[in-house]
C-alpha angles and dihedrals in degrees: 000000000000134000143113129255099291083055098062102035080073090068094029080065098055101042079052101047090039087053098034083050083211139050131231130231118224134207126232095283093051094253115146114253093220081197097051117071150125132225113223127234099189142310120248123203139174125233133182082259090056134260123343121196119199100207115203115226119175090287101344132087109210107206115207135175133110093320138065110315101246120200103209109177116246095246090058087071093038075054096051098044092056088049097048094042084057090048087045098064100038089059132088129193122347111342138153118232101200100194092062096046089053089059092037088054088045092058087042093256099146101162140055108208134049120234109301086214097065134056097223114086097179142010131224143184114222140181107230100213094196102049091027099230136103120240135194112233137187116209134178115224122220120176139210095208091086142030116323113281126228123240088195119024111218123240144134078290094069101046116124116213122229131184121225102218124183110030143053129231130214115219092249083053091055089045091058099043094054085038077064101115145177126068102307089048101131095041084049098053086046099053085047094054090050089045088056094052114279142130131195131214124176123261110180145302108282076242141057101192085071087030087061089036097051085047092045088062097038128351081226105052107104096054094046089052090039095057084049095047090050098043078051092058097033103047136019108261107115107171123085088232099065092026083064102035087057089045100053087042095063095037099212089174089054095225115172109268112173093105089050094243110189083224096147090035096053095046097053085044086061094038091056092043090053090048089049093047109040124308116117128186096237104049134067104263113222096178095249112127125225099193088061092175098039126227152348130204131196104204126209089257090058084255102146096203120181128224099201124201085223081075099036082164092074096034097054088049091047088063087037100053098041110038134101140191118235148179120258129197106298098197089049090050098030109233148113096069129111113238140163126234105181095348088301110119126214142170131208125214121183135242105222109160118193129173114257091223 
């Protein structure tokens, strides 16, 4: 088996929780709630051989599928664990890591990765303590032992449309804004375009699938999202937090404030959780979430801390607190370059979103 760092941290999750036998929430700046946690019944994942179910009981994991039931005794996985975070660390790149996949194939654990259709990369029984009941989750994994993860993959998908409004380009013009280089390129077109005159107001998203998708979830979305993609590529402010924070502050929508409403705030809360928990740009949004539990997160430290929906207000304060907004590539998804349709001239500028840790 082959895979980098986010790979294995799949498997890494479950040798932990299996060990750990619960699993810890976390607050808003990934820190473990000693108080908060959930003890484990058993993990469920699917397998090309179909699903396979690690039963907790007491100190043993009973591992159950289509093949013979095994009994492997809780501190193996905790074992295990310790050895492949250690693997894990040392590593760069895409590597195998062939006592570990000699353990996995002896559980029955033949693959690396969950389902890339779906958002929920395991899936886990827990006993809920407060309301007294077990429930069956889904939750999608993102780990910190490797390069930062995304929360919202950036594609066509993903292009915001502007107007530019006040001026006329020649097609020479045209020609020397998009010839602007370097790192700051887009910003920097941008700046000369304003500096000659122009102004820019959002049209539409290039499609309509994400478009759908960002009014099911509020009328007002894409130009929410919209103010905070064009402060990002206009300024230097990065993170949703202070995108946000400088957006509401200048109100470009004109709700009515004087009761200091979080209206810009709220609705980007709602719009992260959707994206963590199921909606994809590509794809009609019906509202139903995949990841029904939420997510996981391997921490640097080898900590596995869960950010439950039952406390959405965590949860929605965990994305809040560590995204970022960033640049794709702007050849593979085509924006960031001035152009005329019908002597109107637009620009395009990308929604990529990546957690900050």
């Amino acid at each position: 088996m082959n895979g980098n760092k986010g790979d294995w941290s799949e498997i890494y999750a479950l040798l932990k929780l299996l060990g750990d036998k619960k699993v810890f929430a976390g607050d808003a700046n990934l820190n473990k709630i000693e108080s908060l946690f959930y003890p484990i019944i058993k993990i469920i994942r699917e397998e090309s051989g179909g699903n396979f179910e690690y039963e907790i009981d007491g100190d043993i994991v009973m591992v159950s599928g289509d093949k013979e039931t095994l009994h492997v005794p809780v501190k193996t996985f905790s074992s295990e664990a310790f050895k492949l975070l250690k693997e894990i660390k040392n590593a760069n790149g895409v590597f195998s890591i062939p006592e570990t996949e000699a353990f996995m194939n002896s559980i029955y654990c033949t693959s690396l990765k969950g389902n890339s259709s779906s958002k929920t990369d395991i899936r886990i029984v827990i006993h809920d303590q407060v309301i007294n009941q077990s429930a069956d989750l889904g939750f999608s994994i993102k780990s910190q032992l490797g390069s930062n993860s995304t929360l919202l993959n950036a594609g066509k998908t993903t292009n915001f449309v502007f107007k530019v409004n006040n001026i006329h380009f020649s097609y020479s013009d045209i020609l020397r804004i998009n010839s602007i280089e370097g790192k700051r390129k887009i910003m920097d077109r941008l700046l000369q375009i304003k500096n000659e005159g122009g102004y820019f107001s959002f049209q539409t998203l290039e499609q309509n699938i994400f478009k759908n998708n960002l009014v099911l979830i509020d009328s007002l979305l894409p130009n929410i999202l919209s103010e905070m993609v064009f402060l990002f590529y206009t300024s230097n402010l990065n993170t949703i937090k202070d995108l946000c924070t400088e957006v509401d502050n200048r109100n470009p929508l004109n709700y009515d404030n004087q009761f200091s409403h979080n209206y810009y705030n709220y609705k980007i809360k709602r719009f992260l959780t959707d994206v963590a928990l199921g909606m994809m740009p590509s794809k009609v949004w019906t509202g139903k979430y995949d990841a029904t539990g939420g997510y996981l997160i391997v921490k640097s430290d080898g900590d596995v801390l869960c950010y439950h929906v039952y406390n959405r207000n965590k949860f929605e304060d965990y994305l809040f607190d560590n995204t970022k907004l960033e640049t794709a590539s702007s050849s593979r998804h085509e924006f960031g370059e001035l152009y005329s349709i019908n002597g109107e001239f637009y620009f395009k500028l990308n929604l990529q979103i990546r957690f900050i840790s």
